[in-house]
C-alpha positions as CSV (number, residue, x, y, z in Angstrom):
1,X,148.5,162.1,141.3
2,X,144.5,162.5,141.4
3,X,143.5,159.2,142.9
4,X,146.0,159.5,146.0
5,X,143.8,161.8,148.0
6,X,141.2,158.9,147.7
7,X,143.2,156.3,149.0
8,X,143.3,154.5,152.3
9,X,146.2,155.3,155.1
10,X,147.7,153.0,156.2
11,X,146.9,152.3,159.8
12,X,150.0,151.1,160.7
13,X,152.2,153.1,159.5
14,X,150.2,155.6,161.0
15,X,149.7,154.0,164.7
16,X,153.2,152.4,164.8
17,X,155.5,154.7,162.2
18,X,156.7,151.4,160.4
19,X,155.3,149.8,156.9
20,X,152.8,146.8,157.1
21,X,153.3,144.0,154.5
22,X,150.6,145.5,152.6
23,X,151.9,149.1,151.7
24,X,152.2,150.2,149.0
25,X,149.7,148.3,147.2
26,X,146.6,151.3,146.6
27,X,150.0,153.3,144.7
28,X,151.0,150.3,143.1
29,X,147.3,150.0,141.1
30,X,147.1,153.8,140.5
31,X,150.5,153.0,138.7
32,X,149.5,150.3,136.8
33,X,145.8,152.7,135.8
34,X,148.5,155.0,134.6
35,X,150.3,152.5,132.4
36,X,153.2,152.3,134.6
37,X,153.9,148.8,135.0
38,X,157.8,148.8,136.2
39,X,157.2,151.4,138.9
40,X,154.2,149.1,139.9
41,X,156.4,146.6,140.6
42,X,159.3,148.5,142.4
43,X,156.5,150.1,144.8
44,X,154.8,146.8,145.6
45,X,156.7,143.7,144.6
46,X,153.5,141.4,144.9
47,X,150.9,143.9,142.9
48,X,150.8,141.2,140.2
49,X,150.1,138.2,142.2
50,X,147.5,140.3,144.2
51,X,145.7,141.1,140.6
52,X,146.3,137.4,139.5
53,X,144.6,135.9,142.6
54,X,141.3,138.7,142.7
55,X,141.0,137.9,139.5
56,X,141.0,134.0,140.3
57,X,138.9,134.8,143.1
58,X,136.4,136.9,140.4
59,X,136.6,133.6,138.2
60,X,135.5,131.3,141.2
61,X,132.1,133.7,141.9
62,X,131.3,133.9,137.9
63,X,131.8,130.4,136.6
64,X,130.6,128.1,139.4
65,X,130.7,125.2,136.9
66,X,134.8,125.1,137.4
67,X,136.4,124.6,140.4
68,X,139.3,127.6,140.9
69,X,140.1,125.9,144.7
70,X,144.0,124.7,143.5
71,X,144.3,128.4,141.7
72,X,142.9,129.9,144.7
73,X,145.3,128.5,147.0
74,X,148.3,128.6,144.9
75,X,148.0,132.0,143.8
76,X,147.5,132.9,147.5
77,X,150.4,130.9,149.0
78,X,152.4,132.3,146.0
79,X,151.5,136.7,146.6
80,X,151.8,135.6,150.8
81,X,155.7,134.6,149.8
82,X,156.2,137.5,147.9
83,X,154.8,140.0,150.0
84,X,156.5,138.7,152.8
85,X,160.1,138.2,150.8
86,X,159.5,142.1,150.0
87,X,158.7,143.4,153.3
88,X,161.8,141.6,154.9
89,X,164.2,143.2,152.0
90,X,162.3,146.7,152.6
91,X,162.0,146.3,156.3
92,X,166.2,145.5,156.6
93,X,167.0,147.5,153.4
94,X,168.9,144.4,151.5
């Protein structure tokens, strides 16, 4: 793939050998780019949530007439439990 020698390492895995909550998520967007949506999910269970709440957080800076505060939070306590669900089933291999 072209856009994975321009991603990020991930410090973690690279300091401590083991995967941080987060991993998996710079793949997870280059698969979606490539119209990959299913394999998005399988590599980062929370990639949807994650584009869901950035994309709150992008309506919150635009319109400043609304208030996105309930979205916001929702969204964020909603991709927190799924990235955390996901790391515990990867982490234990359930």
């Amino acid at each position: 793939m072209a856009l994975e020698k321009y991603m990020l390492p991930c410090m973690n895995k690279w300091l401590f050998g083991l995967d941080c909550p987060g991993c998996g998520t710079q793949r997870a967007f280059a698969l979606i780019l490539k119209g990959d949506f299913i394999d998005a999910f399988y590599m980062f269970p929370a990639i949807y949530t994650t584009i869901f709440l950035f994309a709150s957080l992008a309506l919150n800076f635009i319109d400043r007439k609304r208030n996105y505060h309930k979205l916001i939070v929702y969204g964020a306590v909603v991709n927190a439990s799924i990235m955390i669900i996901a790391y515990i089933v990867k982490i234990f291999n359930l």
